[in-house]
C-alpha positions in Angstrom: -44.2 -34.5 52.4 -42.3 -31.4 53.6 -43.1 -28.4 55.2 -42.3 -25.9 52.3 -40.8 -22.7 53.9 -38.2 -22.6 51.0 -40.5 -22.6 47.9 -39.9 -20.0 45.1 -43.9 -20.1 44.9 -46.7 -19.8 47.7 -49.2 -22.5 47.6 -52.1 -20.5 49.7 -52.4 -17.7 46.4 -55.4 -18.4 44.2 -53.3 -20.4 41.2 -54.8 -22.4 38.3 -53.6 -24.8 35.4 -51.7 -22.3 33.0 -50.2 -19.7 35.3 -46.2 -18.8 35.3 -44.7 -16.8 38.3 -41.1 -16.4 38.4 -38.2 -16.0 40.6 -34.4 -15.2 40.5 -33.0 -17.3 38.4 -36.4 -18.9 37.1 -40.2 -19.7 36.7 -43.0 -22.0 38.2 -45.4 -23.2 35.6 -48.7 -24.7 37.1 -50.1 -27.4 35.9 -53.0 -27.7 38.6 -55.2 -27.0 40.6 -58.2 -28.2 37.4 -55.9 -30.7 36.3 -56.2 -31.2 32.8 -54.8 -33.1 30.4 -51.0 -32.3 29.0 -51.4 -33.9 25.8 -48.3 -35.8 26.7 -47.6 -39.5 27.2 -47.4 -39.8 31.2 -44.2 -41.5 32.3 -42.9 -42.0 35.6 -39.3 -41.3 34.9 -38.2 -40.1 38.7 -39.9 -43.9 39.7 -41.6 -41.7 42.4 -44.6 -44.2 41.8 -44.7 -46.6 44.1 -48.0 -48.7 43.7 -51.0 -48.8 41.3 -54.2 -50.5 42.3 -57.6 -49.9 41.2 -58.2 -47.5 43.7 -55.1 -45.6 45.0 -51.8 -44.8 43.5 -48.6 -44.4 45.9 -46.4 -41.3 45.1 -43.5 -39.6 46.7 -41.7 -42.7 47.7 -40.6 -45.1 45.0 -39.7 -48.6 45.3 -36.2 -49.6 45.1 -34.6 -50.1 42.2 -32.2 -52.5 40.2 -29.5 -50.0 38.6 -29.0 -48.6 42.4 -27.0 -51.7 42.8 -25.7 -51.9 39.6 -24.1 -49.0 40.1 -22.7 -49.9 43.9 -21.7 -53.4 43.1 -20.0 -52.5 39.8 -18.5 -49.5 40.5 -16.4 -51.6 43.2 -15.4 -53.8 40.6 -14.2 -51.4 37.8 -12.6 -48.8 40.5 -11.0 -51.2 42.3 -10.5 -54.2 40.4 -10.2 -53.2 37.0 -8.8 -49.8 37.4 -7.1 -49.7 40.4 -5.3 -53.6 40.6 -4.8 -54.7 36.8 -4.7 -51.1 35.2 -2.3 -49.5 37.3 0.3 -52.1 36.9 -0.2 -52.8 33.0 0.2 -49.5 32.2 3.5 -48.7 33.9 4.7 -52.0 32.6 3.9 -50.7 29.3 5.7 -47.1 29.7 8.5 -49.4 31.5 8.7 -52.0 27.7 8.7 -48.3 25.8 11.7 -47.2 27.4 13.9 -50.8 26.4 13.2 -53.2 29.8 13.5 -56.5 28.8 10.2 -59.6 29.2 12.0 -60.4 32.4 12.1 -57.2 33.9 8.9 -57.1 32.7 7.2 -59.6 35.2 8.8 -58.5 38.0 7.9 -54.7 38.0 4.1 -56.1 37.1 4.1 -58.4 40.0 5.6 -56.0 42.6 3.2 -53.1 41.5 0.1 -55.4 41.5 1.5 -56.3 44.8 0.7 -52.9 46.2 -2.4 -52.5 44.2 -4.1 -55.8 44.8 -4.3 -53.8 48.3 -5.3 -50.8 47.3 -7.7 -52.0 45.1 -9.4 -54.3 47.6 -9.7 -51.0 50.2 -11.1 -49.3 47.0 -13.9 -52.1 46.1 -14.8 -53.0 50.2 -15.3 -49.1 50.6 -17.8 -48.6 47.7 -19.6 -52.1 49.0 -19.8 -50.9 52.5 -21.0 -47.1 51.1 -23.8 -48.9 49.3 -24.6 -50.5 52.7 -25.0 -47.1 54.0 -27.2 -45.5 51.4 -29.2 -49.2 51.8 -29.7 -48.1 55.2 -30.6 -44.5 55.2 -33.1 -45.6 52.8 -34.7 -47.9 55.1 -35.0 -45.0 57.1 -36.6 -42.8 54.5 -39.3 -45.6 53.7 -39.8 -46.1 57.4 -40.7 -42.5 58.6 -41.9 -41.0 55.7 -45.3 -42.4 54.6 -46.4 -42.1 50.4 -49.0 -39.7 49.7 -51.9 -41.7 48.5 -54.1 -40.5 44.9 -57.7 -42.1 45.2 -59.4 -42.2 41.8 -62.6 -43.3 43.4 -62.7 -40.8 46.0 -60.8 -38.1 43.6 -58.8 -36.8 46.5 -54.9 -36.9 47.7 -53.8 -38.2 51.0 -50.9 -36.6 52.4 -49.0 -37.6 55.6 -46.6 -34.1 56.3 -43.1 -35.1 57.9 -43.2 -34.9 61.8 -46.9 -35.7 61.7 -49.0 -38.6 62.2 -52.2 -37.2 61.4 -53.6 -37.8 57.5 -54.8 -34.8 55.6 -57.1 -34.8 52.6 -57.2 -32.9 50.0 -59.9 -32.5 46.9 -58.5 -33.6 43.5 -59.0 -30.6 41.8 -58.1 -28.0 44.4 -54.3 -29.9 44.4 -51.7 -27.7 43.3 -49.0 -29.1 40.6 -46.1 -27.5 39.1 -42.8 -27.9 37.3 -40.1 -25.6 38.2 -37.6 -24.2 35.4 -34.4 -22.6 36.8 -30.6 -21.7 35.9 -27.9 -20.8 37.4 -24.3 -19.7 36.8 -21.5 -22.1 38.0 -17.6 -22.0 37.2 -18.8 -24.7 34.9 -20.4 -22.7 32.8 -24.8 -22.6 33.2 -26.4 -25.0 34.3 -30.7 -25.9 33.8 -32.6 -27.9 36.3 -35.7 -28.8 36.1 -38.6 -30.5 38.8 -41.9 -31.3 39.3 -43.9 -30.8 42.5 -47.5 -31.4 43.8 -48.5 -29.6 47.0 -51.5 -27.1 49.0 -51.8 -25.0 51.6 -53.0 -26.3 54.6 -55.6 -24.0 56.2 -55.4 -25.0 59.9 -51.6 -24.6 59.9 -51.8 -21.5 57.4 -48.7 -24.3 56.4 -47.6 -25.5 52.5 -47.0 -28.8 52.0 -45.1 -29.8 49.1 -43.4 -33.2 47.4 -40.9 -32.0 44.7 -38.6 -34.0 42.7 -35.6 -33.2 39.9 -36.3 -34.6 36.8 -34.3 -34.3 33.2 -35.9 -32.0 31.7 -39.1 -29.7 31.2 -40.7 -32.7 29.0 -39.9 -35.4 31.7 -41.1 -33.0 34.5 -44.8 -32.7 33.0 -44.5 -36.3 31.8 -44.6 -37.4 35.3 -47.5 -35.3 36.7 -49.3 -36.6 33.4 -48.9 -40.4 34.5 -50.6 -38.9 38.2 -53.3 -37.3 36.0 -54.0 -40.3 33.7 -54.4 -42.8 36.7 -56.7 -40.1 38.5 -59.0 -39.5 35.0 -58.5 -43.8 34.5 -56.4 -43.5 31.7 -53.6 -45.4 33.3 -54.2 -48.7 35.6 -50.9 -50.1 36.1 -47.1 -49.4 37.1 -46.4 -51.1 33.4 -47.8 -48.8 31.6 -45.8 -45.2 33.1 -42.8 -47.0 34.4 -41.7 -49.9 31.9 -40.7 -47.9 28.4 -38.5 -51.0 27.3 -41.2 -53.6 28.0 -39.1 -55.3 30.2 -42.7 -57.0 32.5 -44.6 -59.8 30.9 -48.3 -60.0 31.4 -47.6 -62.4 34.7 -45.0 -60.6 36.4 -45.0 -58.6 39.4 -45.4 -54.8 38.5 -41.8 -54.3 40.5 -38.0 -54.8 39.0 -36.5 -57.8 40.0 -34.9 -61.0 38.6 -37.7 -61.4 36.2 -36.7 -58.2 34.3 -33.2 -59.8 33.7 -34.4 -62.9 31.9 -36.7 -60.6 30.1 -33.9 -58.5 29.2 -31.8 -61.0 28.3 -34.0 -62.8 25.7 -35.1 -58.9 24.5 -31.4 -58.7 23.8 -31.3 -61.9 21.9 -34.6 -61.0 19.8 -32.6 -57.4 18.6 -29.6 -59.4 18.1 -31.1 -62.5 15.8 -33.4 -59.8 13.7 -30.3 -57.9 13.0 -31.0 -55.1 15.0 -28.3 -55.0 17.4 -24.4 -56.2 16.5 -22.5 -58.3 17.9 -20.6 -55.8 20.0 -23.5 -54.8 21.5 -24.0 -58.8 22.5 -20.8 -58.9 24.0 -21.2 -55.1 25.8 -24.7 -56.3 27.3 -22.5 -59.5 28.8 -19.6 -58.0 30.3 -22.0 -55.1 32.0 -23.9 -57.7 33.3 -21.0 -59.9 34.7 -19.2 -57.1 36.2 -22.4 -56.1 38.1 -22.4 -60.0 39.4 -24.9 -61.4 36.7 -27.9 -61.4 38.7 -27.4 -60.3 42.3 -28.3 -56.9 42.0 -31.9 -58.5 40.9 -32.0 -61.0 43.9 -30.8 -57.8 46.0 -33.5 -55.6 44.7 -36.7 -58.0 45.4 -35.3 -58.4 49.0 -35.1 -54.9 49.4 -38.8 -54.3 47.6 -40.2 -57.2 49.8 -38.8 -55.6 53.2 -39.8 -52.0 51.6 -43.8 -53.1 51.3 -43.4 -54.7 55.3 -42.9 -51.0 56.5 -45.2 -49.7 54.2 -48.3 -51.4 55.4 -47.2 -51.7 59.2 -46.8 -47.6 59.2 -49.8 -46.6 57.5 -51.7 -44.4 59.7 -55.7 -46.7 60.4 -57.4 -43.2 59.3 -55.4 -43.2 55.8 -56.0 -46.8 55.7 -59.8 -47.1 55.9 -59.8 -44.4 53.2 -57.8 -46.5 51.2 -60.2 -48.7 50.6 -62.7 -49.4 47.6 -66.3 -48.0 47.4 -68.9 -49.4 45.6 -68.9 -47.9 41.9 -72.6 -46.5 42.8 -70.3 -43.7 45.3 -67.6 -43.0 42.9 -67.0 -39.2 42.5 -67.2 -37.8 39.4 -65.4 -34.6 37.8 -67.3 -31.3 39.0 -68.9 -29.3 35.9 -66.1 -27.0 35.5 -63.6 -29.3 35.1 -65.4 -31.1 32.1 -66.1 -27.7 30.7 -62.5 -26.7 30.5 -61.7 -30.2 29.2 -64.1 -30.0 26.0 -62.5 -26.1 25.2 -59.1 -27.5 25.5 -59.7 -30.4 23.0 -61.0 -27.2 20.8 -58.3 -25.2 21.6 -55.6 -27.9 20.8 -57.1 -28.0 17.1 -57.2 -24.6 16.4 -53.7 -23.9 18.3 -51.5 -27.3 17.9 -48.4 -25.0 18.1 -49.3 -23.3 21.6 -47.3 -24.4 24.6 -49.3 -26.8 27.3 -49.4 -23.6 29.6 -50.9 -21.2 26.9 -53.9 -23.8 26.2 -54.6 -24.3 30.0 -54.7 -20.1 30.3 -57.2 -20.2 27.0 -59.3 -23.0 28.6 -60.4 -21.3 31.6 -61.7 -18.2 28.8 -65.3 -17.9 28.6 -65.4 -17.2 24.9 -67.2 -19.1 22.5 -64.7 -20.8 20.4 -65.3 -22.1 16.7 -65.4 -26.2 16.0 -62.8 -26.6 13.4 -64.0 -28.2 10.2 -64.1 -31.6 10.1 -64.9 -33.5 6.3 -66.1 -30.9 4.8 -68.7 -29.4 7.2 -68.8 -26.2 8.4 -67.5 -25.3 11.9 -69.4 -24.1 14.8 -69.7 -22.2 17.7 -68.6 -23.9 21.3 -71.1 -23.1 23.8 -68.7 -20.7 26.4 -70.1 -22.9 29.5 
């Protein structure tokens, strides 16, 4: 969690679920503090997630993932194998048969070009490998001084860790602020949208905000991952499967993490589409040759060796205070929602019948009203007046 000097918003003004301020080139929508629901499915698609138990959830610090080295291992491969050694010299052999050379001439210009590539292309492929070794490191880093913030269902409070400190702050559930940030600007590629979602306060004793923001696809994506946050909180959601797994790639027995499991699952998912007709065969064959230029499954063995070494640093660096928090209380000393919170909830699920067309921010505004709002009909009964609160 970072010291937030640079935020387009300030965390120590009085916000609330529904409010939009804006700022040169865009707007803050709040989503929190009284975090209600969104109405949409919550999905962790930044994997900021780390861990969901039955009392905490782990956020601001995912755990690695698979495509990471995907991406390294086979972008070695196809920029400096396939492109770089075999491409180059096929295609000026090509140009070279276009222009009259005979089959001899041929296979020596291929074998002195590949000579020169086979080089080049093995400088190409070592450099990606040894920049993914690089990235693998800095991460280690990142998960070695920077500690998760921690959402306790039981307690309904976060636990934040700011960067630099070593000292756990606490904050109540419902005073936690959340946003998602919509913003454009003008590039000589034309304009460009970006959109993120943040949680964060303002800490009182260091008259400080604290913020954890991340960039996210789009303005449905951005909410969608402060709904998964919401729905553990409000027990809704009780496992990484269910915000983080969208192609049902875990079985019931398998560890909540990617890993070599989620190939063979994969695999046989594949060959389910392929046998009901689903898929084609072209899609068999493309699913084969991304997975052998990736090396098969190394990026899987890679990826639960990195997860298992991630978790080690985890628990050694988690500060005793945060730790002892962390841990379960009797059901008896669960907190519960405070009034006002469960009075805005039951006006929203009014106001989402009577107004299905209003944005997520308009309904949140409505829901703090004190206005008595009319039930909608339901089979043929009359509606009736909602008691304000």
């Amino acid at each position: 969690m970072s010291n937030n000097h640079q935020s387009p918003h300030c965390l120590d003004q009085p916000h609330q679920a529904g409010d939009r301020t804006t700022f040169a080139g865009g707007r803050v929508n709040y989503l929190a503090p009284m975090p209600l629901s969104t109405g949409e499915p919550g999905q962790d698609y930044a994997h900021a997630v780390g861990e969901i138990n039955d009392t905490y959830l782990t956020f601001g610090v995912g755990l690695p993932q698979v495509f990471s080295w995907q991406l390294n291992i086979g972008g070695g491969i196809v920029g400096g194998v396939l492109l770089t050694m075999f491409s180059t010299p096929l295609v000026i052999s090509f140009m070279t048969m276009m222009m009259g050379a005979s089959i001899v001439e041929l296979k020596d210009i291929f074998w002195r070009i590949f000579e020169v590539t086979f080089v080049i292309g093995s400088i190409v492929t070592i450099t990606v490998w040894l920049l993914a070794i690089l990235v693998l490191y800095i991460n280690r880093r990142k998960y070695k001084h920077v500690i998760a913030a921690r959402f306790n269902r039981q307690r309904r409070e976060a636990c934040f860790v700011p960067e630099g400190e070593t000292d756990p702050v606490f904050v109540p559930w419902e005073s936690l602020s959340a946003w998602v940030i919509e913003a454009q600007g003008v590039t000589q590629y034309g304009t460009q949208r970006q959109y993120a979602m943040g949680v964060g306060f303002h800490h009182a004793d260091s008259g400080e905000d604290y913020s954890l923001e991340f960039e996210c696809g789009g303005l449905p994506l951005a909410i969608a991952n402060w709904e998964a946050i919401r729905a553990y909180m409000d027990y809704e959601v009780h496992s990484l499967k269910e915000i983080q797994d969208p192609l049902d790639l875990q079985g019931p027995d398998d560890p909540p993490h990617e890993g070599l499991h989620t190939f063979y699952n994969a695999r046989a998912r594949m060959r389910r589409r392929y046998r009901e007709g689903e898929v084609g065969k072209w899609y068999v064959a493309g699913w084969y040759a991304y997975h052998l230029f990736t090396l098969w499954t190394l990026p899987f063995h890679l990826t639960e060796w990195e997860i298992a070494r991630v978790k080690r640093i985890q628990t050694r660096e988690i500060p005793p205070a945060m730790a002892a928090w962390s841990q379960p209380l009797p059901a008896a000393q669960w907190a519960q929602p405070s009034a006002e919170l469960r009075r805005q909830r039951e006006r929203l699920t009014i106001l989402r019948e009577l107004y299905p067309q209003h944005s997520v921010f308009s309904l949140f505004t409505k829901a703090r009203g004190t206005d008595e709002l009319m039930v909608p009909k339901r089979k043929g009964k009359k509606g009736k007046k909602a008691k304000a609160g």
